[in-house]
Structures are given as structure tokens and as C-alpha cells.
N, C-alpha and C positions, 0 to 999 in steps of 0.2 A: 380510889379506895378498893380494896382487895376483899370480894366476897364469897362465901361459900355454895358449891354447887354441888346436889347431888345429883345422881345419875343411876338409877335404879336400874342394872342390865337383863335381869327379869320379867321388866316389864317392856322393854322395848329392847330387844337382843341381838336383831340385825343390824338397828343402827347404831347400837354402842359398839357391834363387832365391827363396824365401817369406821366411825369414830376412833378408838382404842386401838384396833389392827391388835388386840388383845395383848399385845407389852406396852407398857407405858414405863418410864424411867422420870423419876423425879430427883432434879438435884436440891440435897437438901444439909447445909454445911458439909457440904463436901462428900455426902456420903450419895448412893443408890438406892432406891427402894422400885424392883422390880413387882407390876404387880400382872399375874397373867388371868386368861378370860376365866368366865367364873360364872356362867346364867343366874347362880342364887348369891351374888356379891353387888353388894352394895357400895361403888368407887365414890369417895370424896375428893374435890379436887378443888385448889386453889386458883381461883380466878380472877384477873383483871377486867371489869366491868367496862375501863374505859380503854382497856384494850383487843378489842377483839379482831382486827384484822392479824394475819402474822405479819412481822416485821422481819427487817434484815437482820443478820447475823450479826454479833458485836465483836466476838474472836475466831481467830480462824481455827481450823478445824483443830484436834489435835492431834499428837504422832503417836503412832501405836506402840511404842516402847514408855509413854508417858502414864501415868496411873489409870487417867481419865478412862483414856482408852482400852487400860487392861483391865480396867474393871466391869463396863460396859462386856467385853469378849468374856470374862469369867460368869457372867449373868446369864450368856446366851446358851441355851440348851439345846445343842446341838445333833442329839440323836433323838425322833428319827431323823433323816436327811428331807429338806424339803425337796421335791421333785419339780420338775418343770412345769407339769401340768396344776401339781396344787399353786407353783408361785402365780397361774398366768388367773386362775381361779380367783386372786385375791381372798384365800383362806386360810393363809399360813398362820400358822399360830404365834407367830413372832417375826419382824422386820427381817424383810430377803438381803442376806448380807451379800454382796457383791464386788467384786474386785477388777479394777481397770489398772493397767501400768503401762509404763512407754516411758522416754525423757522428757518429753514435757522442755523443750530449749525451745527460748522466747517466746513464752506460755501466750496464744494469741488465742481468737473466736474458734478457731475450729477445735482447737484443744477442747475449750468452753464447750461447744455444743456435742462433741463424741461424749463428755461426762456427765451432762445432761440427760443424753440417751441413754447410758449408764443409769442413771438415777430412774429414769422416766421406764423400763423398762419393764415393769411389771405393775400390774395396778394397785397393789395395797403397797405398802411403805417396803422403803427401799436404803437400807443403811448400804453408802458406798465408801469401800476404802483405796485408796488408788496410790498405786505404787509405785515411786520414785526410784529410777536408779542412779547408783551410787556415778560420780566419774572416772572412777577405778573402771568397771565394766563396762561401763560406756564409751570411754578414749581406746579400750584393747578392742571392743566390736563394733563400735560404729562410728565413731573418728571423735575429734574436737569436737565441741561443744564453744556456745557462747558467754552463754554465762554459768557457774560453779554450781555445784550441785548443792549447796549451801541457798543459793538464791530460786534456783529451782523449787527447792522442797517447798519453800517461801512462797512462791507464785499459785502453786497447786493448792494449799492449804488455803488459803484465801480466796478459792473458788468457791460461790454459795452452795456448790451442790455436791460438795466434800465433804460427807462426817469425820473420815479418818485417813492420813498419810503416815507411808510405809517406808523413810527413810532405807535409802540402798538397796532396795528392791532386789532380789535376786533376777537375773539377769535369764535365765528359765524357770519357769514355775514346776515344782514338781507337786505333790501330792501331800507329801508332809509338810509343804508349805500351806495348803491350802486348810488342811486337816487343822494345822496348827493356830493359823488365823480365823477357824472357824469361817471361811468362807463357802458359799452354796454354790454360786454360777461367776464366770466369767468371762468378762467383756471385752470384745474388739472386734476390731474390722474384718472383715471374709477373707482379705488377701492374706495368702499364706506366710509365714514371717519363718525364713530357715533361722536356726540357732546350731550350734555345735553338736554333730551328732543326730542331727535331726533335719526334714525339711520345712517344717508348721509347727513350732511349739505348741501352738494350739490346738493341735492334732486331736491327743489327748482327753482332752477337755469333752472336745465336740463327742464323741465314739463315749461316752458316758454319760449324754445328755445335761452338762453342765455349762454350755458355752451358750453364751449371747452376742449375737453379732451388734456391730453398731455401724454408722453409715462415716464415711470420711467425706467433708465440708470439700467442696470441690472450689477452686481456687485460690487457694492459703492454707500455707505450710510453712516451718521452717525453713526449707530451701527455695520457698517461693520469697519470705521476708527477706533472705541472705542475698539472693539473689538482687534484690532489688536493691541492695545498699552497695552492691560490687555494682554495679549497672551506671548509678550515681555515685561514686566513689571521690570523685573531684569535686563536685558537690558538695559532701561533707562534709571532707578533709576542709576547706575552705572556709566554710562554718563553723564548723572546732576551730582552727586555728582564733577567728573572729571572737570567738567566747573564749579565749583566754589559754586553749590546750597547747602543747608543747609540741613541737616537731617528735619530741623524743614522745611523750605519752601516747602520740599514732603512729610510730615508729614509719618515719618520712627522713627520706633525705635531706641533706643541706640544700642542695641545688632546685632540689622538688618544695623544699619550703618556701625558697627565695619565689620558685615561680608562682607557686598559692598564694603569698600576700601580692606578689604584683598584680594579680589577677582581682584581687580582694580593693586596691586601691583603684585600679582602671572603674572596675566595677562600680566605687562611689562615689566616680568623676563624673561617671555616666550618666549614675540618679540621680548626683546634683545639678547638671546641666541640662536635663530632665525637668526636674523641680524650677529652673530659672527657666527655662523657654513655656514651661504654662504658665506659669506669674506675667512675662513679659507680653505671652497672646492674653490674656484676661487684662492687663495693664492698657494695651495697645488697643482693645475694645472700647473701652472708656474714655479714652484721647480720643479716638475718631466718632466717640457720639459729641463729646463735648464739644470737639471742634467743628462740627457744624451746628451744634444748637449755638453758635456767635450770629447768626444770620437768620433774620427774620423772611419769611416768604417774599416779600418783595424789596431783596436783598441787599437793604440795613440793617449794620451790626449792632445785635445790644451790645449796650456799654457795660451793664452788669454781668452779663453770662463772659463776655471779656476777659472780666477782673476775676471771676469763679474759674475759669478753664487757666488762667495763669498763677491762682492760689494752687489748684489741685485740688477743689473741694465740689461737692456734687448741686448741679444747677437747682433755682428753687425757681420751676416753669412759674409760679404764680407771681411771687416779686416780680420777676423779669416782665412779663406781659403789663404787670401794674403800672409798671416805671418808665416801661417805654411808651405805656397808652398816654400816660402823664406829657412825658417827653413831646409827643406826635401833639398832642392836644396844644401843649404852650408854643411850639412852634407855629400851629395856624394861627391862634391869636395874636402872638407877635407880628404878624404878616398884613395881618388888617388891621391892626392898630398901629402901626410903624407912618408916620407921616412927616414931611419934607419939612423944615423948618421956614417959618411965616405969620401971615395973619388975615382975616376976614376974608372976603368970597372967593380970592384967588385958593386958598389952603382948600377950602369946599368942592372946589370945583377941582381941584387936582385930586382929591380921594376919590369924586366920582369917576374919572377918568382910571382910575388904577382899580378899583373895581370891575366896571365895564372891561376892561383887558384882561383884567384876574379869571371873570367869567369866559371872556371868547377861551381862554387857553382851557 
């Protein structure tokens, strides 16, 4: 249930100015209500009681030629300019807007944590917008691409720490670009990046005090991921094939198909001969216990563990001892009650006689 909070910034002014970052934007049917700091203003504000953690993002960011976004940038008041020093202050009077771009192909972690440090780069809030370019600019400067710049824009935007994407990014930034986006500082890495006509497009930037460096994720990159699937390539191709893809969808030879599935069938000759020689060692364990639990320590064969090792079913040690103690027992009885056929003292005198020798032995 949704209750109401006030927030008196008069009476506690540092922490509502930590709180508030003095813009706050409410979506409200669709509209904006910009409200800025204000010592003798008293902020109402709608709150979820049983939500007070932040949660994850439900849509991905928006593109900055969409309303959301232009309306947000028509809000922000722009002059004066924030400085470096006031953004590093955490005094700005309104969210440090900042700007990252690159191609973003096969959007991985390191992508992730350069827009992070993007976001993360100043201590009070940080509206970042990050610019996508087009594959027009990007096939004429910096070659193919993996995936379309359609599925690009896609990957960036659904990064949590994206408020806004810059479909087709211009390919240099100039100044009417920045002027126009309402952007403060921008971000990238220290290594110089030549563009046409220039050796550091970022040049610029720096020599104004507008540029933020960010750190490059050291071990993955796009050319380390590409790398890695040219590296394993037979690998693949073989897998695709296996799920259903076409020689023509991975544009493969005939001759190069023919040898991928032979390779794919050898392969599941192998796991299944594999799969039969551990059945056969776990099988062949079980034979050779059952086949000596036939033999008792002074070596007669139970007749039950016999009949169990030639069903194939597992010995029951307790029957078997039962039945052959049984066994052993009616055999000695039989032994001394077995008598010659006859009658009177001769019959007597002959048990005593096979006794006395029963004993010598």
C-alpha cells in the first residue's frame, strides 16, 4: 500500500540535497514534473512502504529521438555549464549528464563495466547516455561488424546503467553535438583514438576540461571473443550443423559439410562405445563378486547364491547362510542317525562301532 512522505528540506537540507541531488523527475501519465532544490520547499512524495530496496529496471533504456528522452533533455537547464570540480563535489544542481560511445559488437563484461565507470564517475547522480553507431560509419571506418546495428542499439539499452541510447551516433563528436544533447563530460579510455582529420577525437574534450577517462577491462574484447570462435571454428561449424543449420546458412562447402557430419558421426560412435565399455566394467564388477560369493570359506558351493548369480539378481548373504547352516545341520544328523538294516544287539553294537571311528576321524 502506497503512502505519503514528507520531507521538509528546511529542516534537514544536506540530507535532502544528498537524497534529491536537487532534480527529481516524477513519471506521472505520462507527463514530467521537474522539481529543483528549494531550502524553504516542502517535497511530497509517493511512496511504496513495502518497497524500499531499489529494484531492477523493467524497460530498457530509451532512445533519445523518442519523447521520453526529449523531454527529460528539454527539462534540463543547461546554463551555467557544470564544471569538473563542481561535478567531483557532488553539488551540482541537477544529474551530471554524460556521454559514452563506441560500437558496442557483441555487447560482453567489459563493455558492461567501461559504462559502469561511466555511470559511477562522479558522486552524486549521473544521467548517462551512450552512443551507438550507425553501420553505415562503422563498415566505412572500422570494418564489418557482427551483429547489425539494429541489435546493437538492443544490447546497449538493456544495460542497467544506461538511462539513454543515441541511435547512429556520429562517428566524431563535435561540440554542436554535445551542446545539442545537453551533454557535460565525456567518457573513454586514455588511448588516443585517430578519426579523419584528426589524431584523438577526444582531444578536444580533454583541453576544455570536459573528458572522463575510463579504464579498458583487460582480457575481453571483441577481437578477443572473435578470436576465439575463428580459433574453434571446426568446433562449431559441427555443432551447428548437429542443431539443425545448413551448410548454406554457414556458408560451408559441400566437401567441408560431407567431412563435418563424418566427423559428427565418428564422434557418437565413440560416446556410445564409451557409454557401453562403463556399463560393461560396472556389469563385469558384479559377476565377479557374485561369482565367488558361490563358495563358502571351506569351499562348498551354496546352492542358493548358485541359483541368484545364474538369475542375475543380487545375493540375499542372510537366506544363503540360513539355508546352508540348515543344510550343514541335516546333513550331520543324517550321519548319526543312518543305521545298517537289522535287529537287537548286533544293530547296537554296530552304531557303537561307527561312532568310535566317526570320533577317531
Amino acid at each position: 500500500m502506497a503512502t505519503k512522505t514528507h520531507i521538509n528540506t528546511h529542516l534537514a537540507a544536506d540530507s535532502a540535497r544528498d537524497f534529491w541531488r536537487r532534480e527529481v523527475y516524477f513519471a506521472t501519465e505520462g507527463t514530467y514534473s521537474q522539481f529543483a532544490y528549494d531550502s524553504e520547499v516542502e517535497i511530497e512524495v509517493n511512496m511504496d512502504s513495502t518497497a524500499q530496496l531499489p529494484l531492477a529496471l523493467t524497460d530498457g533504456a530509451p532512445y533519445s529521438d523518442e519523447q521520453e528522452a526529449i523531454t527529460r533533455r528539454e527539462l534540463v537547464q543547461y546554463t551555467p555549464r557544470i564544471t569538473y570540480e563542481t561535478a567531483m563535489s557532488g553539488k551540482a544542481l541537477r544529474p551530471v549528464r554524460v556521454y559514452a560511445d563506441g560500437i558496442y559488437d557483441l555487447f560482453h563484461y567489459g563493455h558492461a563495466r567501461q559504462l559502469q565507470q561511466a555511470k559511477l564517475c562522479f558522486p552524486g547522480d549521473v544521467y548517462l547516455i551512450v552512443g551507438v553507431c550507425g553501420d553505415e560509419s562503422t563498415h566505412k571506418y572500422k570494418g564489418k561488424t557482427v551483429t547489425s546495428e539494429d541489435e546493437r542499439y538492443e544490447s546497449v539499452r538493456h544495460c542497467r546503467y544506461v538511462d539513454e541510447v543515441c541511435r547512429n551516433a556520429p562517428w566524431v563528436v563535435t561540440m554542436d553535438f554535445i551542446r545539442d544533447m545537453k551533454i557535460d563530460f565525456v567518457a573513454h579510455d586514455a588511448v588516443p583514438y585517430a578519426a579523419p582529420g584528426c589524431t584523438d577525437l577526444y582531444q578536444q574534450f580533454r583541453d576544455v576540461g570536459m573528458f572522463v577517462e575510463t579504464q579498458r577491462t583487460e582480457g575481453v574484447s571483441t577481437s578477443d571473443v572473435v578470436a576465439r570462435i575463428v580459433k574453434d571454428y571446426d568446433d562449431y561449424v559441427r555443432r551447428n550443423l548437429a542443431r539443425g543449420y545448413s551448410a548454406k546458412d554457414m556458408n560451408v562447402g559441400f566437401f567441408a559439410e560431407k567431412k563435418y557430419r563424418l566427423e559428427n558421426k565418428i564422434g557418437t560412435m565413440v560416446d556410445r562405445s564409451k557409454g557401453l565399455l562403463n556399463r560393461w566394467e560396472s556389469r563385469s564388477k558384479e559377476l565377479i563378486l557374485s561369482f565367488l560369493e558361490l563358495f563358502h570359506r571351506d569351499g562348498q558351493i551354496a546352492f542358493p547364491s548358485l541359483r541368484t548369480f545364474l538369475n542375475g539378481t543380487p545375493v540375499n548373504h542372510a537366506l544363503t547362510d540360513q539355508v546352508n547352516g540348515s543344510a550343514e545341520e541335516q546333513d550331520e544328523s543324517d550321519f548319526y542317525d543312518e543305521t545298517p538294516s537289522g535287529s537287537g544287539s548286533d544293530d547296537s553294537e554296530y552304531n557303537s562301532e561307527m561312532v568310535v571311528s566317526g570320533d577317531r576321524k
